[in-house]
N, C-alpha and C positions, 0 to 999 in steps of 0.2 A: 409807246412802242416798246421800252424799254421791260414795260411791266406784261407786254403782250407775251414777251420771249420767255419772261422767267415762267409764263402757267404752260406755257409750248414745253418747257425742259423737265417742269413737274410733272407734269403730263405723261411725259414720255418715261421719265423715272417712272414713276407710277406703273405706267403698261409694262415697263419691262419689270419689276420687282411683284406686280400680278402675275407674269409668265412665268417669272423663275417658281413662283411660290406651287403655281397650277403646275408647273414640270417638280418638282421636289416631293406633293402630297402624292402625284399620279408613281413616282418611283416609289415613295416610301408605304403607299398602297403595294403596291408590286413583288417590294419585299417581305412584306407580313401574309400576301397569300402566298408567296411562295415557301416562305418560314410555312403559315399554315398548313399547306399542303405535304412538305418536308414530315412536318409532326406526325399527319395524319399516316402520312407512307412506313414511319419507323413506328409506328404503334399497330398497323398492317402487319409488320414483320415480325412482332410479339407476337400478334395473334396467331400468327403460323406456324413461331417457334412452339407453342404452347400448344399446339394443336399437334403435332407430328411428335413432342413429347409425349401422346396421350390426357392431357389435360384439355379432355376436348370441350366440357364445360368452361372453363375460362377464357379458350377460344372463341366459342359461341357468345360471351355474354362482351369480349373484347370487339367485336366483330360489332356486334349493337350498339356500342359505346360509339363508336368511329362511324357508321351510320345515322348517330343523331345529330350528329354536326355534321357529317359530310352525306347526306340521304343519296346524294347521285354516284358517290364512288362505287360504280359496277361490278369490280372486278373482287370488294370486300362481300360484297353483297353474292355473289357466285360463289367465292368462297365460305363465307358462311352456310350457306345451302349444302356446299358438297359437306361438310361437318356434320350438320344434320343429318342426310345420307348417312355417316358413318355410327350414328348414335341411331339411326332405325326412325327418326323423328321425318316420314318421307311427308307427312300433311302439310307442314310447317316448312321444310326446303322447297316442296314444289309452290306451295301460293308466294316464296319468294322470288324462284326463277323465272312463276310467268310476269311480274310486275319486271323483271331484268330482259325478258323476251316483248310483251309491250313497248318499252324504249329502244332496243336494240332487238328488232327481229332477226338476225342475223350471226347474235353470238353464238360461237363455238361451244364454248364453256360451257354456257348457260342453257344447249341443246343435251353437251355430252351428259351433264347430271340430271337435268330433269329424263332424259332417257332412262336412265342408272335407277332415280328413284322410284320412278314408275316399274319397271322391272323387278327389282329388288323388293319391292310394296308388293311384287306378285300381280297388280293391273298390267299385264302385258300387252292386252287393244290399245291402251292410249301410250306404251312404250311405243308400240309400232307404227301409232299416228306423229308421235312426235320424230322419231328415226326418218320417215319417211318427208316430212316437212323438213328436217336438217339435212338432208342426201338433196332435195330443190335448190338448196341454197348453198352447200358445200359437195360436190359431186365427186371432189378428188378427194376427200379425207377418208382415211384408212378406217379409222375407228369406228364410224357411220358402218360400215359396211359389216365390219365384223361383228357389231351391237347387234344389225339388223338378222344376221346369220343367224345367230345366239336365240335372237327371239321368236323368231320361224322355229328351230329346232324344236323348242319348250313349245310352240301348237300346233307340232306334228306336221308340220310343213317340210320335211326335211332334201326333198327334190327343189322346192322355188330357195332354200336356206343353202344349198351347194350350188345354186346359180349366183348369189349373190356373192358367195367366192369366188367364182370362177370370173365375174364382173371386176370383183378387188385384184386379182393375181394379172387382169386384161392391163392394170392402170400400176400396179406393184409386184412385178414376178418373183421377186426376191423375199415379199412378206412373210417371215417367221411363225406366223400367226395364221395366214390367211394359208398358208402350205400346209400346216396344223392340222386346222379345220378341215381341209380338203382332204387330209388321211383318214380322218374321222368320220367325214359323210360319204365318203365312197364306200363304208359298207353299208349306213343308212339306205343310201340311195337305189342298193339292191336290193330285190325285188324277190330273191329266192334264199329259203336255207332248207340244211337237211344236217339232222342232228344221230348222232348212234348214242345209249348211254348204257350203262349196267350198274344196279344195285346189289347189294349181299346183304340178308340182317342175319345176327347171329346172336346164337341164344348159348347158357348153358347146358341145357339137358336136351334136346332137339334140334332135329337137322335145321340148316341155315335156309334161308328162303332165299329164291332168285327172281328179281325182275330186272327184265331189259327192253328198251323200246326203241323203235325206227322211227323217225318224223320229218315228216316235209311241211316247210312252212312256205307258205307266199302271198305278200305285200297286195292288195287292190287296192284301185279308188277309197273303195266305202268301207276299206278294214284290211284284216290278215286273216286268212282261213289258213287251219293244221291240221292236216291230218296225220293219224299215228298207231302204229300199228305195237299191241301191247303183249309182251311175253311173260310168263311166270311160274315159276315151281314152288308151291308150297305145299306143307302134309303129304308129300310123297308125289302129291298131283300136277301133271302141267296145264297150262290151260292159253289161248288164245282172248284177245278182246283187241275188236278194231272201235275209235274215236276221231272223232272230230271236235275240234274247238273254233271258235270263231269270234273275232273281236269288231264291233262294228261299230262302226263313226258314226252318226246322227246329226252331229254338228260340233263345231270347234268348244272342246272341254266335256262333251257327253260322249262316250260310247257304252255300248255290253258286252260283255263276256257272255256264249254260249258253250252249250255242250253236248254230246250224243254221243252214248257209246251203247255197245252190244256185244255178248257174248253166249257163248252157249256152254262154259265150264264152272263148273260148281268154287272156285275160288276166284271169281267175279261175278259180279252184278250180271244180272239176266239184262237188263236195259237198265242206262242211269241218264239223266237229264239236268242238267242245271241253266242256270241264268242270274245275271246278276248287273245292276246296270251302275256305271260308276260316273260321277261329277265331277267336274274338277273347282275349287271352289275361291277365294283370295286367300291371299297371302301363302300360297303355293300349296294351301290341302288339297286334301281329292278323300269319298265319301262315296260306300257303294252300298247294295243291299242288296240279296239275294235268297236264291235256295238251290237244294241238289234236292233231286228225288233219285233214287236207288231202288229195284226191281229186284229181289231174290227169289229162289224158286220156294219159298215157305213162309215170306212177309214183304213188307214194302218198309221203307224208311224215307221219311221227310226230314230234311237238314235245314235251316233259318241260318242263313251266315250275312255276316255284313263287317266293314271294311273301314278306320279313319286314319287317313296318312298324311306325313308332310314333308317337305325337302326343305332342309335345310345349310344352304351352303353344299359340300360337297354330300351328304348325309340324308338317308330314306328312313324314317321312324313310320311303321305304321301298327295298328293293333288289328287285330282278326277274333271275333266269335262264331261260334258254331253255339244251334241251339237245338236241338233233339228232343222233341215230346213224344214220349212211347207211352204203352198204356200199365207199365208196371212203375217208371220210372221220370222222370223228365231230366237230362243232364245239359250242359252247357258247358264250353271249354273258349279257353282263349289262347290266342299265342299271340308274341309281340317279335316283330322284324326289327332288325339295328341294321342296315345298310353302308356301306362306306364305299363311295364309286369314286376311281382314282384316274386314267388317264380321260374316259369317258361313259358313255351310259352302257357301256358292254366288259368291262374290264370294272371288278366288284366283287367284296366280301361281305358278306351276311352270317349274322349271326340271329339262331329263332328259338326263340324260347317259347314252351306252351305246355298248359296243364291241361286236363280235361278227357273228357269220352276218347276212347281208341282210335283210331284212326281206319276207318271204315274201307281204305284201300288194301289192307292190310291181312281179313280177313274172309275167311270163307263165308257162305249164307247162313249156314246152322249157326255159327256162331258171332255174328252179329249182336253185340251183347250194349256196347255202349257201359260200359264200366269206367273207372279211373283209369288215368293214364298223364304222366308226366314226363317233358325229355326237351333234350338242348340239341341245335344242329350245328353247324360252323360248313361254309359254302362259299366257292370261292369261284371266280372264270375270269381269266385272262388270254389275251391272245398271244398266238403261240410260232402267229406267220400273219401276211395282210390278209384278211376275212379269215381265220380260219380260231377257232378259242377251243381252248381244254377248260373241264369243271369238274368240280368236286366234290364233296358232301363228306364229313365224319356225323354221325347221327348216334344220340345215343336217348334211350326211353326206357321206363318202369313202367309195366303196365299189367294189370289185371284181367288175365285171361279168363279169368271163372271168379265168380263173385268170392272175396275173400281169400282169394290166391293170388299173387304177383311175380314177374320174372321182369327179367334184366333183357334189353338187347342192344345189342354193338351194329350199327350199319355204316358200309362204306358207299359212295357210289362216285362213278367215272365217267365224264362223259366228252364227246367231240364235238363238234359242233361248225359247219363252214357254209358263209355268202357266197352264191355266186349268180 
């Protein structure tokens, strides 16, 4: 009996010195993930010091480090993505946002940068697939909406892009941003302009030359049609020329440039023609190719032009040749555009530099020669009230009026220009 008692008290030792032991490893498990977890957070916070320093290679490769022990920390994983984003690496941030999107359909984060990469990589269809799946799941986020705005704008959607404001400022009347945008697409969104400008070139030994032109432009469905009514004095003569231009959509990322003008004065084309049809292509270029035909009353002239551009950031680079086969001569010319657009796509300074053949607007029929010619522009428009911008032009060129003779000219040109 006696000996019954003592394996009942060992017994019982035993189960409680088992419980203390299972309660002691289960806490002191507890505090080594949370020590580990601790670690993995302060080496999180390296990474992002190191990252906002500009050491965004040590960011990225700290960010890996901390993912191969911790593979499910999401929020290292989102940030390492948006890093990549910032180093242009968008192949490699996005195959890791969608493995963060897989587990978590629903993150914020992990929506806002894959939208950002896709955009910024120039694929703006699957920016606006993805925008459009983050606005399902988050309706009331600001950012969503104004990503979405941004992206419509960039493919010419610019009526459904100031709906999706006016949806943001419904849920944020007060947004900084979405108020912004709203000043911005109110002149997109119309549908009329009418422009007045005047040029002067001037030379040292001959009189200065004048052109000035009327134009009414208006926004349709399938494009913008302009028309424009053209004035000019040059060699003593004035002369009249009405045109039209016309840009036409085909589908999102392609349209053309057309042309047609007419005149019955000997310091314009008898009838001129062009067409040129332009792409838009990744990573934000765009790629055209074209021609001008030109009607004088003593020859015809064929122009071969074509077109490679890209946006970069705030920044328009594009190059332009002209290529002219005549039957004494074949010439070709280039110019190169520098762009810099500052509050938006209407307010901008251009600078155009270009060598080559004359500039065919410039001369009478007889003297359509297609000789050398080189000259720098500087070009400016800003607005000046809501819808209404001022422009400018300082022009200056060398160019070879008769084979083996060159002169100098100075041009200024003005111009107005109002939405309504």
């Amino acid at each position: 009996m006696k000996r019954n008692n003592v394996n009942k008290t060992m017994i019982s030792n035993c189960s409680i010195g088992c419980v203390l032991l299972i309660s002691f490893l289960i806490l002191l498990s507890g505090q080594m993930i949370a020590q580990h977890k601790r670690g993995a957070d302060e080496r999180f916070k390296e990474a992002r010091n190191l990252a906002f320093s500009g050491d965004r290679f040590a960011a990225i490769d700290s960010c890996k480090s901390i993912l191969t022990d911790h593979p499910n920390y999401i929020d290292v994983r989102v940030f390492m993505a948006r890093v990549m984003t910032w180093d242009k690496d968008y192949d490699e941030s996005i195959k890791n946002l969608k493995l963060v999107l897989k587990e978590r359909r629903k993150h914020i984060q992990a929506f806002n940068t894959i939208i950002d990469a896709y955009r910024w990589s120039g694929d703006l269809e699957n920016a606006l697939h993805y925008n459009d799946i983050a606005l399902g799941y988050h309706d009331e986020y600001e950012d969503f909406y104004i990503k979405k705005a941004k992206i419509l704008l960039k493919l010419d959607s610019p009526d459904i892009s100031l709906v999706m404001i006016k949806r943001l400022l419904d849920l944020y009347p007060a947004s900084v941003e979405g108020n912004r945008m709203k000043r911005s697409l109110a002149g997109v969104a119309i549908f009329n302009k009418i422009s007045l400008r005047y040029r002067i070139d001037m030379f040292p030994d001959t009189a200065p030359w004048h052109l000035s032109y009327l134009q009414y432009s208006r926004k349709l469905k399938f494009g913008t049609i302009i028309a424009r009514l053209n004035y000019a004095n040059r060699f003593k003569k004035n002369g009249l020329q009405l045109e039209t231009d016309g840009y036409i959509k085909f589908r999102r990322g392609t349209y053309t440039y057309l042309n047609l003008g007419v005149s019955d004065a000997s310091i314009f084309p008898r009838f001129r023609f062009g067409i040129e049809p332009y792409q838009k292509l990744p990573l934000s270029f765009e790629i055209s190719l074209g021609l001008r035909y030109l009607k004088f009353s003593s020859t015809d002239v064929w122009i071969y032009t074509g077109s490679l551009g890209k946006y970069i950031g705030n920044f328009w680079i594009s190059y332009r040749f002209y290529f002219t086969p005549k039957t004494e001569r074949t010439k070709f010319s280039s110019v190169l555009y520098l762009r810099r657009y500052f509050f938006d796509a209407d307010n901008y300074m251009t600078l155009r530099l270009g060598a080559g053949i004359v500039s065919y607007t410039a001369l009478e029929d007889e003297q359509f020669s297609g000789l050398s010619s080189k000259g720098a522009a500087l070009e400016y428009q800003f607005g000046i009230a809501p819808l209404t911008y001022i422009q400018g032009q300082l022009i200056y060129s060398n160019f070879e009026y008769f084979k083996g003779k060159f002169r100098d000219s100075y041009g200024i040109q003005l111009g107005i220009e109002r939405w309504f």
